[in-house]
C-alpha positions in Angstrom: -10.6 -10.0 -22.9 -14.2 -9.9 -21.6 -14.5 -9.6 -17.9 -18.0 -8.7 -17.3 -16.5 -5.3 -15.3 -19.2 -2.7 -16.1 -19.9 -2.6 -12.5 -16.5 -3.1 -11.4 -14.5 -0.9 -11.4 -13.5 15.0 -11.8 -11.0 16.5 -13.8 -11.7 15.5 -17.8 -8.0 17.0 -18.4 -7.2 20.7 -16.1 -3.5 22.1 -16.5 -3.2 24.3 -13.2 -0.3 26.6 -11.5 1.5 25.4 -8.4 4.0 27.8 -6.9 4.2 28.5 -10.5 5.0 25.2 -11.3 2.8 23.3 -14.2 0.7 20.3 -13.1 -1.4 18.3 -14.9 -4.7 16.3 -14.0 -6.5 13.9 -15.9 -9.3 12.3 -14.7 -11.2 11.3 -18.4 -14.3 12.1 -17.3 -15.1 14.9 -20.3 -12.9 12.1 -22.7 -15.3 10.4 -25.4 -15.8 6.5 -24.7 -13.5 4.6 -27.2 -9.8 4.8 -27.7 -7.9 7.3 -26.2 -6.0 8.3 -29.3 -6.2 12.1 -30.5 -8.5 13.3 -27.4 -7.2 16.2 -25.0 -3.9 15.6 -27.3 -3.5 12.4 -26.2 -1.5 10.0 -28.8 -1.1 6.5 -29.5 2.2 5.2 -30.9 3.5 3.5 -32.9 1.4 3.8 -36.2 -1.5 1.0 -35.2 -4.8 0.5 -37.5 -6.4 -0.5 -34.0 -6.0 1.4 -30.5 -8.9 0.3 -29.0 -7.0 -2.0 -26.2 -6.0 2.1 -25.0 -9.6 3.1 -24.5 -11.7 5.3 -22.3 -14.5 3.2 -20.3 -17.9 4.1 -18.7 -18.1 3.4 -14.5 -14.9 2.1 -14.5 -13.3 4.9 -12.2 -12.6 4.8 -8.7 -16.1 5.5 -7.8 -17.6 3.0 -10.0 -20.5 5.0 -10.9 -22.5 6.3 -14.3 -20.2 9.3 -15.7 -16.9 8.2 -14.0 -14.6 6.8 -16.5 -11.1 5.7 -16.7 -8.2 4.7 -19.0 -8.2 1.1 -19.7 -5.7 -0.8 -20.8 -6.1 -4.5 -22.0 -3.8 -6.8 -24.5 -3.5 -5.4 -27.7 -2.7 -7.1 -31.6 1.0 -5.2 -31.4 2.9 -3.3 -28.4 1.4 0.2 -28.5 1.6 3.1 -26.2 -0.4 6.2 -24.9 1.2 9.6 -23.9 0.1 12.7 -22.7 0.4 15.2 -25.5 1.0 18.2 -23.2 4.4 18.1 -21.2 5.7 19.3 -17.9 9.0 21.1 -17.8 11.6 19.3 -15.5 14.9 21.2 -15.1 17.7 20.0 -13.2 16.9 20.4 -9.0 13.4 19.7 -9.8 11.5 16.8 -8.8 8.9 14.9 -11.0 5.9 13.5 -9.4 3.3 11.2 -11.6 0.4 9.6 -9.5 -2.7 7.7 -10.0 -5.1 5.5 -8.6 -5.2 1.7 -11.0 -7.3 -2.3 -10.5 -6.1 -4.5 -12.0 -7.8 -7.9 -13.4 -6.8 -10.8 -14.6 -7.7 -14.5 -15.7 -7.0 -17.9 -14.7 -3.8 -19.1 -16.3 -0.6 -20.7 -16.2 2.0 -18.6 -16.4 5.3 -20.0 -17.7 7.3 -16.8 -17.5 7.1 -13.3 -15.9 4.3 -11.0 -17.6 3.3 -7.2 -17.8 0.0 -6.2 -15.9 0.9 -3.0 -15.7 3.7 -0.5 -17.9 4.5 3.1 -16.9 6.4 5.7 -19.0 8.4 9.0 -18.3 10.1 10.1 -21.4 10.3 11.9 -25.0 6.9 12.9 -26.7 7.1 9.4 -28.2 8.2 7.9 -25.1 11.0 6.3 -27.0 13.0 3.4 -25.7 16.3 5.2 -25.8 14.7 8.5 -24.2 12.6 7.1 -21.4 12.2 5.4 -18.3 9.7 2.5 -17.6 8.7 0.6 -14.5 6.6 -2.4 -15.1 4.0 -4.5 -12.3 4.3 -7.7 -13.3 2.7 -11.6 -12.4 4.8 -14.3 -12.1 4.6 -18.3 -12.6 4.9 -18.5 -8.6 1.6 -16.4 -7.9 3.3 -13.2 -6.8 3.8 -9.9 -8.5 7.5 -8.5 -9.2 7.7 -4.4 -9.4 10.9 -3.6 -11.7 12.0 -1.8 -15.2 14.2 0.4 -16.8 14.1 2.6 -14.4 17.0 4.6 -12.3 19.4 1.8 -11.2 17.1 -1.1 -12.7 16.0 -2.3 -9.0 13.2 -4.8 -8.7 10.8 -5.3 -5.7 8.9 -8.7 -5.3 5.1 -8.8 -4.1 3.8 -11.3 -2.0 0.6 -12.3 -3.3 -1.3 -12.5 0.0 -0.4 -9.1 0.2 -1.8 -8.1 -2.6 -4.0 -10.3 -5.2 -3.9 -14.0 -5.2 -5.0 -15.3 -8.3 -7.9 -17.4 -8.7 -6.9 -21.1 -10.9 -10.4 -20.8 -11.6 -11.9 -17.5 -12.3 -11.4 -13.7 -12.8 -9.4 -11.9 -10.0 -10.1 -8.4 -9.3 -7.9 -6.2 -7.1 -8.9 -3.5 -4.8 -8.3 0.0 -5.7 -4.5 1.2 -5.4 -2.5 4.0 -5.7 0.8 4.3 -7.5 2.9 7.1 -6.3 6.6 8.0 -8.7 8.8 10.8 -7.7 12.1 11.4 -9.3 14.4 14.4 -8.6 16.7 15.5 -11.6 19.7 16.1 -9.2 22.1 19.0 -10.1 25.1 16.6 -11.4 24.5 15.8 -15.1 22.7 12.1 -15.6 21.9 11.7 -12.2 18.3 11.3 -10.5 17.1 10.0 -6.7 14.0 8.3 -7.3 11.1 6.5 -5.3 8.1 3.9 -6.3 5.5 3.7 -3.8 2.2 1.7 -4.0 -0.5 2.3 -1.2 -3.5 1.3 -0.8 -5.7 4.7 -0.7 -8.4 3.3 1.7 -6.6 2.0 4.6 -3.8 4.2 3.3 -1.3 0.8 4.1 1.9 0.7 1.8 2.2 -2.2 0.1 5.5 -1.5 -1.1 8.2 0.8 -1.7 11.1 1.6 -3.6 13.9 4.0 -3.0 16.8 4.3 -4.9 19.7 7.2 -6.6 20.8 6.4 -10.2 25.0 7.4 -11.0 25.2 4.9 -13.8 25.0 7.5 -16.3 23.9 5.3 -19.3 22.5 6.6 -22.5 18.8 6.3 -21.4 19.8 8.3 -17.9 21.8 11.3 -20.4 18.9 11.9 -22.7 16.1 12.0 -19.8 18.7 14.3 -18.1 18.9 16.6 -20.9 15.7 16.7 -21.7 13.7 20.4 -20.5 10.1 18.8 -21.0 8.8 15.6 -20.4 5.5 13.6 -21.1 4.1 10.6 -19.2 2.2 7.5 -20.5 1.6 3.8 -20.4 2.0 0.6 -22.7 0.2 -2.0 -23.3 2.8 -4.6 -24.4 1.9 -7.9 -26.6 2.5 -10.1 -24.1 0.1 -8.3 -21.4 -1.4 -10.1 -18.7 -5.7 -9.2 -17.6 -6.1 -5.5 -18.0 -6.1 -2.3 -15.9 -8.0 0.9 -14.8 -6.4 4.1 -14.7 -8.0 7.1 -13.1 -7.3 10.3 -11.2 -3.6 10.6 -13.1 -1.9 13.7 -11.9 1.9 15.1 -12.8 3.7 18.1 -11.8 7.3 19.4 -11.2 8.4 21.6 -8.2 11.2 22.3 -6.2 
């Protein structure tokens, strides 16, 4: 898709100590324009001749300026995903926290079911189906946005649209800046997490919604992430995505 966004829309990659906890920041300012496969040990999966709708892009970071570049993400040939190659550890009684500041935009279109604008990942260094979790912002055929996934206890959260982004029936419709906010605590009992989603909007610093929830289910997906001493982060751009997305300022850490 071709959006006309150069204008739209500082940390290239920095792994720092917090209370001897690792955290890392990315915000792909040192990254090469072009696809963000094989830089700063970022990967693309699975096995794709063309990565390019995973790409670094010129002043389209939160500032919107020459030299501030983000992750975009736009509809690719076949589902693909990125993911950080360096992980953070994540022990039981620790708590995960993945953040990052993401606009979204999309077309004029008709929409006859649900689709994916935006696709997070916390899992396996191939953030695997059967080793990760996913939480997904999608657009629905009503004009809202529904916030859901594979994600502790599969809860869903609907977005009004006149809270958010109405979409144009005409033209391209560009969202403010937000920021997107996971925590999840790996609690002491084996396959068990308590987990929140929150998206704010960083400016007026307004919540435009929030999830809270604690997973017992203890499914196959909620052993393996359990088990699992090191975990990466990342995000997909499915077949059937909607517009694209700007990612910037991504940051993840663990800490008591």
């Amino acid at each position: 898709m071709k959006f006309g966004m150069s204008g739209l829309f500082l940390f290239g990659v920095m792994v720092v100590s917090v209370t001897a906890e690792p955290m890392l920041k990315y915000n792909f300012n040192n990254f090469e324009d072009g696809p963000i496969d094989g830089q700063f040990e970022w990967n693309v999966y699975n096995k794709v001749k063309d990565s390019s709708a995973l790409s670094i892009m010129n002043e389209l970071g939160t500032s919107e300026v020459n030299g501030d570049k983000a992750l975009v993400i736009k509809t690719p040939d076949v589902p693909i995903r990125c993911v950080t190659g360096e992980p953070i550890r994540w022990l039981p009684g620790k708590t995960l926290t993945m953040e990052f500041d993401y606009k979204i935009a999309v077309e004029a279109a008709d929409l006859v079911n649900n689709k994916p604008v935006l696709t997070v990942m916390v899992g396996n260094s191939l953030l695997s189906e059967k080793s990760s979790f996913a939480v997904r912002l999608e657009a629905t055929p009503a004009g809202d946005w529904l916030l859901d996934g594979n994600f502790p206890d599969k809860g869903s959260k609907k977005i009004y649209g006149e809270n958010y982004l109405i979409r144009s029936n005409t033209d391209v419709s560009i969202s403010d800046w937000f920021r997107f906010t996971l925590v999840v605590k790996k609690l002491s009992e084996p396959d068990c997490f308590d987990a929140s989603i929150e998206i704010r909007h960083p400016q007026t610093n307004k919540i435009l919604t929030a999830m809270r929830f604690t997973d017992d289910s203890k499914d196959k997906i909620s052993k393996s992430m359990w088990n699992a001493a090191r975990v990466h982060v990342g995000f997909m751009a499915p077949a059937d995505q909607y517009g694209l997305v700007c990612i910037d300022n991504l940051k993840v850490s663990s800490s008591e």
